[in-house]
C-alpha positions as CSV (number, residue, x, y, z in Angstrom):
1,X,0.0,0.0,0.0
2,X,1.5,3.1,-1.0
3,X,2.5,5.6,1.9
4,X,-0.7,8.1,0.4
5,X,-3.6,6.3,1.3
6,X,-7.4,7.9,0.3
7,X,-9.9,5.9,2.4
8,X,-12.7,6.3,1.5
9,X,-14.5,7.2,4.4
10,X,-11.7,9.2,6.1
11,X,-9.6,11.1,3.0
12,X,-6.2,11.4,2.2
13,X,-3.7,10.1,5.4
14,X,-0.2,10.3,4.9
15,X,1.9,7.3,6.1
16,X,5.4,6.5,7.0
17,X,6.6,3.5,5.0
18,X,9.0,1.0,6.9
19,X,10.6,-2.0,5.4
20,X,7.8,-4.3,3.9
21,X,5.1,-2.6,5.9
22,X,3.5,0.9,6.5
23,X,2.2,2.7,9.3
24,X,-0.4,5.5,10.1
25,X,0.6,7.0,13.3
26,X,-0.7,9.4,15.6
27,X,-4.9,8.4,14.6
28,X,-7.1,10.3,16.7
29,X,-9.9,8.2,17.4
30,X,-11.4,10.5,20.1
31,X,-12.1,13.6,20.8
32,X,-12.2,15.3,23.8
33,X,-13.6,18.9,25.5
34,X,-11.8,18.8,28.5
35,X,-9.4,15.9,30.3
36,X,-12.6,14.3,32.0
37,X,-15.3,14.7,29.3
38,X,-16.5,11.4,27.0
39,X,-14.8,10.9,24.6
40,X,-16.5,10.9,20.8
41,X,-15.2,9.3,17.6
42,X,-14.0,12.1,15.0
43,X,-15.7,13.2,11.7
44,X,-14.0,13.2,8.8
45,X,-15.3,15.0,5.1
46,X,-13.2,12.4,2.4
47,X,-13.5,15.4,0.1
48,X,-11.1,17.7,2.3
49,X,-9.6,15.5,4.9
50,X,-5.8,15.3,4.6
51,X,-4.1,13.9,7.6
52,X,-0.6,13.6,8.5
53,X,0.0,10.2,10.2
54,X,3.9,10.1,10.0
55,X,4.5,10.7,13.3
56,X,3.0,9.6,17.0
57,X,0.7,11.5,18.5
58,X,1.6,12.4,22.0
59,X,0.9,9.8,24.9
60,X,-1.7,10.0,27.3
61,X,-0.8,12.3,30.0
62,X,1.8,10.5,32.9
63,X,5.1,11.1,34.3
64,X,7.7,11.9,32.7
65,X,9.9,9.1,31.6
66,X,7.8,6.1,32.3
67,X,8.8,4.3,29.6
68,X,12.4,4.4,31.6
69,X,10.4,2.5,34.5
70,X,9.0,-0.2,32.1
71,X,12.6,-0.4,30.2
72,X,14.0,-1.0,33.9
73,X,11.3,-4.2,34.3
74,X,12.5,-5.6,31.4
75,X,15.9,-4.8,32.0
76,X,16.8,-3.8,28.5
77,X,16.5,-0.5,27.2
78,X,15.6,0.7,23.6
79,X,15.7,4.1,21.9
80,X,12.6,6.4,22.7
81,X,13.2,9.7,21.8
82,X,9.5,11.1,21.7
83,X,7.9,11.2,25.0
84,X,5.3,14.1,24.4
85,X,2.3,13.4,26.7
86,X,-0.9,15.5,26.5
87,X,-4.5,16.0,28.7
88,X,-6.5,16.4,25.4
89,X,-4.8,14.6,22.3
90,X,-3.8,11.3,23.6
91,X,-6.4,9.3,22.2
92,X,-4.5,7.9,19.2
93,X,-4.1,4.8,17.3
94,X,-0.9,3.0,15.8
95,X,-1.9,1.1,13.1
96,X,0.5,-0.9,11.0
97,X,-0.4,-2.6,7.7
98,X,1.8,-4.9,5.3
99,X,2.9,-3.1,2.4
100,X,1.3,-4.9,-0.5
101,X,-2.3,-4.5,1.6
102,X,-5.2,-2.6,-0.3
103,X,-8.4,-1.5,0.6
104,X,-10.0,-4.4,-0.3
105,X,-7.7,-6.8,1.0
106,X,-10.0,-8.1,4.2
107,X,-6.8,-8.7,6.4
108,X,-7.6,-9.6,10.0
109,X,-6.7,-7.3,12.7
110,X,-5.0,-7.3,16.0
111,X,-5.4,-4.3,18.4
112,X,-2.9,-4.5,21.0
113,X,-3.8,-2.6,24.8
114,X,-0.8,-1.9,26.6
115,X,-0.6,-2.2,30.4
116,X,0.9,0.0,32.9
117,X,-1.4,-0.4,36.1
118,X,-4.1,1.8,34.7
119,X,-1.3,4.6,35.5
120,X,1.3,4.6,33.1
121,X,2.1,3.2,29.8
122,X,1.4,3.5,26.0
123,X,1.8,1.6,22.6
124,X,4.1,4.4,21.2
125,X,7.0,2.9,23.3
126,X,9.4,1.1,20.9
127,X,8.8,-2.0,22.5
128,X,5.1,-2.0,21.4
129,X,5.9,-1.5,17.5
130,X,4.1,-3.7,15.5
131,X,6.7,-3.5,12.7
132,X,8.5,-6.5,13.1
133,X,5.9,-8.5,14.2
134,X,3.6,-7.4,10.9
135,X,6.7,-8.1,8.9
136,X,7.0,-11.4,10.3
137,X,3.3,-12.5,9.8
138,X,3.9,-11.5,6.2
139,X,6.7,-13.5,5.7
140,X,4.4,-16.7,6.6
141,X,1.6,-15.4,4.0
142,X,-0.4,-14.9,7.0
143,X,-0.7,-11.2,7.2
144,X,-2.5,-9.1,9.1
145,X,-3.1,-5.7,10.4
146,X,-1.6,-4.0,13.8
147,X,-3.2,-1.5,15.9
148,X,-2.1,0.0,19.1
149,X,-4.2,1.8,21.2
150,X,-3.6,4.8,24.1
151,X,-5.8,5.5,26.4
152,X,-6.8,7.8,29.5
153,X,-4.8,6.9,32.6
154,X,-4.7,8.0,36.2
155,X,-6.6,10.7,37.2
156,X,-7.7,11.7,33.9
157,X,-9.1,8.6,33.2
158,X,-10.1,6.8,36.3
159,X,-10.5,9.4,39.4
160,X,-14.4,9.7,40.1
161,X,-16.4,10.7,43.0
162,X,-20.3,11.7,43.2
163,X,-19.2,15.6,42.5
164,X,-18.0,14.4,39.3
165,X,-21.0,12.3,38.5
166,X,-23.1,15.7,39.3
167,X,-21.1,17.5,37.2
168,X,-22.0,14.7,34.4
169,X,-18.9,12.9,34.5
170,X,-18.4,9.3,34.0
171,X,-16.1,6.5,35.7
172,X,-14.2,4.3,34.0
173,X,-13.2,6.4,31.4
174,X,-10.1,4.8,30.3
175,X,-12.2,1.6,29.9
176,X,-14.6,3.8,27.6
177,X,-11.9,5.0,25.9
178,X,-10.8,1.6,24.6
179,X,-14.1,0.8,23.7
180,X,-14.2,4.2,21.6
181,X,-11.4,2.5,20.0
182,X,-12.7,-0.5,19.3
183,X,-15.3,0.8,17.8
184,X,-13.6,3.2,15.4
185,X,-11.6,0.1,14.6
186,X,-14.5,-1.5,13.4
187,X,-16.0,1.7,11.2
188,X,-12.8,2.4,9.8
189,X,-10.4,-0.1,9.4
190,X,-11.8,-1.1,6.2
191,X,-10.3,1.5,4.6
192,X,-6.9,0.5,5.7
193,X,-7.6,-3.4,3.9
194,X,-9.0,-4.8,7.2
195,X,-12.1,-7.0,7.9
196,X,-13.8,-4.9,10.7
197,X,-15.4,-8.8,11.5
198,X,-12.1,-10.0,12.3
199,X,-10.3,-7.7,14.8
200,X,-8.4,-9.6,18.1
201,X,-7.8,-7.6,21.1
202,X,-4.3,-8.6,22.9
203,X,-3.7,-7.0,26.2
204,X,-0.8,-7.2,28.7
205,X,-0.7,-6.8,32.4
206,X,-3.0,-4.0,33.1
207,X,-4.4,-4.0,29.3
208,X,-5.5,-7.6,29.6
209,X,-7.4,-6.8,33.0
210,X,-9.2,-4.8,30.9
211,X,-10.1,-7.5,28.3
212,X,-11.6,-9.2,31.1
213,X,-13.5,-6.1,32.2
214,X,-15.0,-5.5,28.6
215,X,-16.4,-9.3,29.3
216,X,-19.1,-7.4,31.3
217,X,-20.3,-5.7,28.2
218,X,-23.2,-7.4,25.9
219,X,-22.0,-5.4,23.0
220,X,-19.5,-7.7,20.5
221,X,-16.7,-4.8,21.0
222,X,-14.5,-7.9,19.2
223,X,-14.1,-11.4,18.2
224,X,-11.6,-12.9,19.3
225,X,-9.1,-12.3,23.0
226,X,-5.7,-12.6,24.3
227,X,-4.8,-12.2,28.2
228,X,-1.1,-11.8,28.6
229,X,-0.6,-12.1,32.5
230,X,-3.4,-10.2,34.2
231,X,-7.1,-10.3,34.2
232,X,-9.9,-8.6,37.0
233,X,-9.0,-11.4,39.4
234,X,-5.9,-9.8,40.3
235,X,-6.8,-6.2,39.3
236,X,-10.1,-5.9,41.5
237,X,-12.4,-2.9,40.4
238,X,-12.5,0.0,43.6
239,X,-15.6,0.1,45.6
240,X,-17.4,3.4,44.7
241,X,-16.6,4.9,48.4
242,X,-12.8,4.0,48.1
243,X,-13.1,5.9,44.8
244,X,-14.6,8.4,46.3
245,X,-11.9,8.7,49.2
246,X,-9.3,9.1,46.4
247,X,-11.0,11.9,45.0
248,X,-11.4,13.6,48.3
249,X,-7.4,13.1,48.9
250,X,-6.9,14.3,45.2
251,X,-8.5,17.8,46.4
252,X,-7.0,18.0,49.2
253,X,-3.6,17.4,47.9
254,X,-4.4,19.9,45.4
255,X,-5.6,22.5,47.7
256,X,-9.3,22.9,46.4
257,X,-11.4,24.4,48.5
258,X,-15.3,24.3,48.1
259,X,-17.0,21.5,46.7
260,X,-19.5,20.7,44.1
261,X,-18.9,22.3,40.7
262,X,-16.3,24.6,42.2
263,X,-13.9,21.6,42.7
264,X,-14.6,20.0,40.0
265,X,-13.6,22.7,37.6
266,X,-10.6,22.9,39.5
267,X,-9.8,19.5,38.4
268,X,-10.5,20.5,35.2
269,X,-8.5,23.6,35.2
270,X,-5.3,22.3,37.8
271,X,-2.1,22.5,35.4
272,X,-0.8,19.2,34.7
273,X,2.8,19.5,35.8
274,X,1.2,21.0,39.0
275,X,-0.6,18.0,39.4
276,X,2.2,15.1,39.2
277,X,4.2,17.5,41.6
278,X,1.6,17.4,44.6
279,X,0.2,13.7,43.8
280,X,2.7,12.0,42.0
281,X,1.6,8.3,42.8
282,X,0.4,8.8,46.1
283,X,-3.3,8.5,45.3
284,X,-4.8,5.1,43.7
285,X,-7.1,5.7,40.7
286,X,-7.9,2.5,38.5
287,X,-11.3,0.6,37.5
288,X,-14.4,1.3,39.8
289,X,-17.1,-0.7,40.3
290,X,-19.8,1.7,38.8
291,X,-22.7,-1.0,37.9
292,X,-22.7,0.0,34.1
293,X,-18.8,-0.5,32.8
294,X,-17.9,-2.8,35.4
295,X,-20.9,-4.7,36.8
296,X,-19.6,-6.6,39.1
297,X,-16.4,-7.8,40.8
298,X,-15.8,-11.5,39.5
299,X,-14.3,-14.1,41.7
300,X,-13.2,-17.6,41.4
301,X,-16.5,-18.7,42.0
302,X,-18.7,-16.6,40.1
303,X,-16.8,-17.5,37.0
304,X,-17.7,-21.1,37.6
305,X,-21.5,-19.7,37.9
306,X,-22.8,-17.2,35.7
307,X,-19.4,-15.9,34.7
308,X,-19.1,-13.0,31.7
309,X,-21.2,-11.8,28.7
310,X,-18.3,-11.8,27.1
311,X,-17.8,-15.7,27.2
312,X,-21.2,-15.8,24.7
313,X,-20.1,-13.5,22.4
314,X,-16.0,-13.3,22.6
315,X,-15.4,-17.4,19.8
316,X,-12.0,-17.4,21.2
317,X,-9.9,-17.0,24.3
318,X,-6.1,-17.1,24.4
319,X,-4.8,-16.8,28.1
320,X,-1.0,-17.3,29.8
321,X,1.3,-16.2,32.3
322,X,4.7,-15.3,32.8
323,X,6.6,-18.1,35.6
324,X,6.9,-15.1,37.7
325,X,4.6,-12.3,37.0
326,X,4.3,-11.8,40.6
327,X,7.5,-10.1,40.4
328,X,5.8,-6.8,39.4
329,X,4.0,-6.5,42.8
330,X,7.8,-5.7,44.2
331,X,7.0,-2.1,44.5
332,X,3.6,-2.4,46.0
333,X,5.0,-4.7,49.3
334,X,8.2,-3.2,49.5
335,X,7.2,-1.1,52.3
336,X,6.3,-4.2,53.6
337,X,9.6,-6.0,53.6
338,X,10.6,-5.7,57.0
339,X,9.0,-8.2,59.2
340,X,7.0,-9.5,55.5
341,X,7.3,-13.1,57.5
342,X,5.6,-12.6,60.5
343,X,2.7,-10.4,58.2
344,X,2.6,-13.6,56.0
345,X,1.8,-15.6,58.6
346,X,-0.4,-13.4,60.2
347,X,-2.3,-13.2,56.9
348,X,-3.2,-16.4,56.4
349,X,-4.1,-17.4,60.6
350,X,-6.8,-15.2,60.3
351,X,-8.5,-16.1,57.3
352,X,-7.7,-19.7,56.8
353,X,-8.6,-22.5,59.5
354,X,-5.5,-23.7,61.5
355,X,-4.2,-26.7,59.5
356,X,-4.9,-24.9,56.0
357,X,-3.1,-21.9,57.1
358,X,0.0,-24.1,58.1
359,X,-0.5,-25.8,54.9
360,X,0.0,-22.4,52.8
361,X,3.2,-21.9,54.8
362,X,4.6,-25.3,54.0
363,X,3.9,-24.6,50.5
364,X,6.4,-21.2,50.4
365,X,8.8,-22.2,53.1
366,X,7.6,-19.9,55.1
367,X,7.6,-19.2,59.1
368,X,7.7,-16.2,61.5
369,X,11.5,-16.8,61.8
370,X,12.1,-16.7,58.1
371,X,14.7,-13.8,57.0
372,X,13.3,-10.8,55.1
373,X,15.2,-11.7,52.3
374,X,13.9,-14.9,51.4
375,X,9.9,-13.8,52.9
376,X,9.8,-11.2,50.2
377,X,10.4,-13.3,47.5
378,X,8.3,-16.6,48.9
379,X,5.2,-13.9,49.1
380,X,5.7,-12.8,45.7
381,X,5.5,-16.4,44.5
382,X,2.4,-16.4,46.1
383,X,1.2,-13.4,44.9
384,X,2.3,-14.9,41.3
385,X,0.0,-17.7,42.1
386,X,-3.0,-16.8,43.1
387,X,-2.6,-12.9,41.1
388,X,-1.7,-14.2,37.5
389,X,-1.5,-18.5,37.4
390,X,-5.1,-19.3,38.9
391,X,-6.7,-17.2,37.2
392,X,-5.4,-18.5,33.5
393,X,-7.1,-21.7,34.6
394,X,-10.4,-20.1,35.6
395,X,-10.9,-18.0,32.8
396,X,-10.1,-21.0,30.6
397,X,-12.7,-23.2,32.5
398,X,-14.9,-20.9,32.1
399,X,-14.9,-19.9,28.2
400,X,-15.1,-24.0,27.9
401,X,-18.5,-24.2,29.9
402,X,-19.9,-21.6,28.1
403,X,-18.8,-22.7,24.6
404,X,-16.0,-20.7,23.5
405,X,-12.7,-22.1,22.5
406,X,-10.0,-21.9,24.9
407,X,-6.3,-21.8,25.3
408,X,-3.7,-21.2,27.4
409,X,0.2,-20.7,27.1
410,X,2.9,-20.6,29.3
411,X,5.5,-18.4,29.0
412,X,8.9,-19.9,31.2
413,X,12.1,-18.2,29.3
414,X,14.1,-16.6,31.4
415,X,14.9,-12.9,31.3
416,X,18.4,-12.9,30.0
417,X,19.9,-9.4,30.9
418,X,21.8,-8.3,34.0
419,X,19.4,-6.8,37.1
420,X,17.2,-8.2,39.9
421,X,15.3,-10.7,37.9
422,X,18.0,-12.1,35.6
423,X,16.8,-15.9,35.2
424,X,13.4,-15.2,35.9
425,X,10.2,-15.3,33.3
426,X,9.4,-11.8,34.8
427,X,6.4,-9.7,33.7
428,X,6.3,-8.0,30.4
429,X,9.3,-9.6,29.6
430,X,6.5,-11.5,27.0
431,X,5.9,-8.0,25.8
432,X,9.9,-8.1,24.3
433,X,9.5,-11.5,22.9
434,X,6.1,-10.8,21.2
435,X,6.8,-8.0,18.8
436,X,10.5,-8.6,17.9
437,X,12.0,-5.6,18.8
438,X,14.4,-7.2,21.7
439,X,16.0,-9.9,18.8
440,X,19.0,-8.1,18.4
441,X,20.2,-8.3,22.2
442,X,18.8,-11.7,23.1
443,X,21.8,-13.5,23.8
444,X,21.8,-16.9,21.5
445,X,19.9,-17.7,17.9
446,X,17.9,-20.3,20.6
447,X,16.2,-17.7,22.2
448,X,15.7,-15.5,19.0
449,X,14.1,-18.8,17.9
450,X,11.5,-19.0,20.8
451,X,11.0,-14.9,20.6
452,X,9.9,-15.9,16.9
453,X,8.0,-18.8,18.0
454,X,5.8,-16.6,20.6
455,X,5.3,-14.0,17.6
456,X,4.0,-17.1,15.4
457,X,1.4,-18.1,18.1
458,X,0.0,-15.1,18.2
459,X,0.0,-14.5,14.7
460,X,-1.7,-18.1,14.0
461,X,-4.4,-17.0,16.8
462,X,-5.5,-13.6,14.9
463,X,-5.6,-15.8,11.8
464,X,-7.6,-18.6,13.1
465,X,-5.3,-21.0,12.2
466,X,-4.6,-22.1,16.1
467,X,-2.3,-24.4,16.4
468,X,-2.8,-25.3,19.9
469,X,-5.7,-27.8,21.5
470,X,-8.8,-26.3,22.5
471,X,-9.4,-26.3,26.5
472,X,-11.9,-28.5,28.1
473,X,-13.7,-27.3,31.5
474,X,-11.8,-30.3,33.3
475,X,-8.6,-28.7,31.7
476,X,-6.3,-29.9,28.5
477,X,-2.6,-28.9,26.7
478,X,-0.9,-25.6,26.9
479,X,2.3,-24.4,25.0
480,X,5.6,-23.7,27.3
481,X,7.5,-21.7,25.8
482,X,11.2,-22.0,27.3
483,X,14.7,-20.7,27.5
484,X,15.1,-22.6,24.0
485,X,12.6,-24.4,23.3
486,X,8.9,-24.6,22.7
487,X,7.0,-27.6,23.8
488,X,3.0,-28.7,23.6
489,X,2.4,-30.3,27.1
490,X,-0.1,-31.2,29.3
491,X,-1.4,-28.2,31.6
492,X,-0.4,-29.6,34.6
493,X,2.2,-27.8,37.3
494,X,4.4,-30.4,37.0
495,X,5.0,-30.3,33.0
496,X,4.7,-26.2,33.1
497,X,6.4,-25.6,35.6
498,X,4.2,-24.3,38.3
499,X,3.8,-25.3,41.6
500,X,1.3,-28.1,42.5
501,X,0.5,-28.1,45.8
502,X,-0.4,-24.4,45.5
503,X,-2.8,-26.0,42.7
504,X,-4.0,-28.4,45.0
505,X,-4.7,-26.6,48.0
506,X,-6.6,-24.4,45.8
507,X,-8.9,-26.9,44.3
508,X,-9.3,-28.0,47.9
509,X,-10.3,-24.9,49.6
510,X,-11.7,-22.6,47.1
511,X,-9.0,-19.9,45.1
512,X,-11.2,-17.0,46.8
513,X,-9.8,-18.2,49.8
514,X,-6.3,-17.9,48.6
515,X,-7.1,-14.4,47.0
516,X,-8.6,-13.2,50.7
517,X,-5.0,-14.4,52.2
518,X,-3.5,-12.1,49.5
519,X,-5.7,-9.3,50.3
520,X,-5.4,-9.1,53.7
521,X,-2.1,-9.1,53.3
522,X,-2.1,-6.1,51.2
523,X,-4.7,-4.4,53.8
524,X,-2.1,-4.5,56.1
């Protein structure tokens, strides 16, 4: 396709031609009237329109230098020299077509949400281009098309209280920003040689949380779902009055006075710079538990009951984990660390009957006389556990029962470069095998090879040409995807390398009984 495209519904958009493919950067797909307002798709007159999509449009208003933070998970960094962030013109697409596409070539579509913590993050970060992988699928006459999407974070896109409801505000914003997306996907991306029928949504961390929380919806927002290491299991949706005590501390750290419309419009008015400075991190904002957006708060059980819309409408669902995604909760306990042992303990003693409680402990090594040291990182194994490896399992179940097709991977390769998790399968280091962009620093052609490999699954999924076994409720094969190799194996701890008496106890006593161990832990 050449880098001029006229769509027809859209105009003329200029695009930036890379080897093989070409990309339309910088897509608004929303606009907005102020940094809490709904967002609405764009109108475009073909006859006129001329857009300039050579170059990203800024990133959803964060700190500065996040993508530093994610480079540090990762612990490789890439080139990122545009770091713009804006209140009003984040809402942008990244879409990435093969080369030889036309309009009418019907190509199916992925749409990539990036995670982040509902705080941080975009798809403009180098390690989210879609070049490679695009290039890739092309190379295996499989071709397809790549989108990535930004969205509202922190307090612009999930801070809510009743003023702002008053002031006709919603919640969730960010949520109904991707869903903006999605939509504009599906009107659009026709014109780009797409089939608006055949779009996957992939999510990571964060962005596959919100996959899960799209479930709740009855509209078909796509057709088909991946779930790389998180879900609403882990990432719980905020109680309207813990939402609201956030938005109290968000005035009060801001220094607004009054209440009613008079605070509100000085959230809406507060300079953005001012407002990292006196808040920073200090105030949770994420997903709240409105009744509309997010309907409920799922658990292990009610996904064995009535479960999600989404399971009826959603053909297929894709799920895995990282071995230790439960690394990324470091920050959140650190302040726990000293004397994490005894709070372990403590944890589980009062939720848990005696002999189950002692059971849990046996399972991490764990006692009151256990060094810091070794506490901290037995806890994040069991964060790992219950946060990110049950619930692959229950969401799997669950799309079985209710007739979907299923899958899971497992993703074990070890992160390869120098910092605390060398030698770990740490989160989002699945993000640098999946797109490519890490293949020149991965340290052997045996590891390229499995970074390839992970690219290929994918690839196969958003074609519908699956090569792995479709889950049953009682459970089935997953592919494990190692330091250099890439096995199909039975989905059993012991062949994926998970723990199996954590699996066990589980199955014994309930996983919501594990999860209230892990959130009283976290209550403090």
């Amino acid at each position: 396709m050449a880098a001029l495209l006229s769509h027809p519904s859209i105009g003329k958009i200029q695009g930036k031609s890379t080897p093989d493919t070409t990309q339309y950067l910088g897509l608004q797909y929303g606009v907005l009237t102020d940094r809490f307002a709904t967002a609405t798709l764009p109108t475009y007159d073909p006859s006129t329109t001329h857009l300039d999509a050579t170059h990203h449009a800024p990133t959803a208003f964060q700190p500065p230098d996040t993508v530093d933070g994610e480079h540090g998970l990762i612990q490789q960094p890439l080139p990122c020299t545009y770091r713009e962030t804006s209140l009003l013109h984040g809402l942008a697409l990244s879409i990435t077509v093969p080369s030889t596409a036309t309009p009418t070539s019907s190509l199916p579509v992925l749409a990539f949400i990036h995670g982040g913590g509902f705080a941080i993050g975009s798809t403009t970060w180098p390690q989210y281009d879609f070049s490679r992988l695009v290039r890739l699928a092309v190379a295996r006459d499989t071709p397809f098309i790549g989108v990535g999407i930004n969205y509202r974070l922190g307090i612009p896109g999930f801070l809510w209280g009743e003023e702002m409801r008053a002031a006709g505000y919603k919640p969730n914003r960010g949520l109904l920003d991707q869903q903006l997306a999605l939509r504009w996907i599906q009107k659009y991306i026709g014109g780009f040689g797409g089939d608006a029928g055949n779009v996957t949504v992939a999510g990571e961390s964060a962005g596959a949380a919100a996959i899960t929380y799209h479930f709740h919806q009855e509209e078909k927002l796509f057709r088909r779902a991946v779930a790389m290491s998180g879900t609403d299991l882990l990432v719980k949706p905020l109680p309207k009055e813990v939402a609201e005590m956030g938005y109290g501390k968000v005035c009060e750290l801001l220094g607004l006075g009054g209440k009613g419309e008079e605070r509100v419009k000085g959230l809406r008015e507060v300079d953005g710079i001012e407002m990292l400075g006196k808040i920073g991190m200090a105030v949770q904002t994420g997903p709240v538990l409105d009744g509309e957006v997010i309907r409920y708060a799922s658990t292990y059980e009610s996904l064995k009951g009535k479960g999600v819309p989404g399971a009826k409408w959603c053909e297929s669902l894709m799920i895995g984990d990282c071995a230790f995604d439960g690394n990324i909760l470091f920050l959140r306990i650190g302040p726990m660390k000293a004397g994490i042992a005894s709070k372990f303990v403590a944890a589980a003693e009062k939720v848990l009957p005696a002999d189950t409680a002692k059971q849990l402990l046996s399972i991490y090594d764990l006692n009151t006389s256990t060094d810091d040291e070794t506490a901290f990182t037995s806890v994040l194994r069991f964060i790992n556990d219950i946060g990110f490896y049950a619930p692959t399992q229950a969401y799997a179940s669950h799309f079985a029962v209710a007739g979907g097709d299923a899958y899971v991977y497992r993703f074990n390769a070890p992160n390869p470069w120098p910092g605390m998790w060398q030698g770990e399968s740490s989160h989002v280091l699945d993000v640098a095998y999946l797109f490519q962009n890490y293949n020149e620093v991965l340290p052997s052609d045996k590891e390229r090879e499995v970074a390839k490999k992970f690219g290929e699954l994918f690839i196969d999924f958003v074609a519908g040409k699956g090569r792995l076994e479709k889950r049953s409720p009682e459970g089935g094969k997953a592919i494990a995807f190692g330091k250099d190799d890439v096995q199909l194996v039975e989905d059993l701890p012991a062949q994926t390398g998970r723990r199996e008496d954590f699996e066990k106890l589980g199955q014994e006593i309930g996983y919501d009984a594990l999860d209230r161990v892990l959130g009283t832990l976290l209550m403090g």
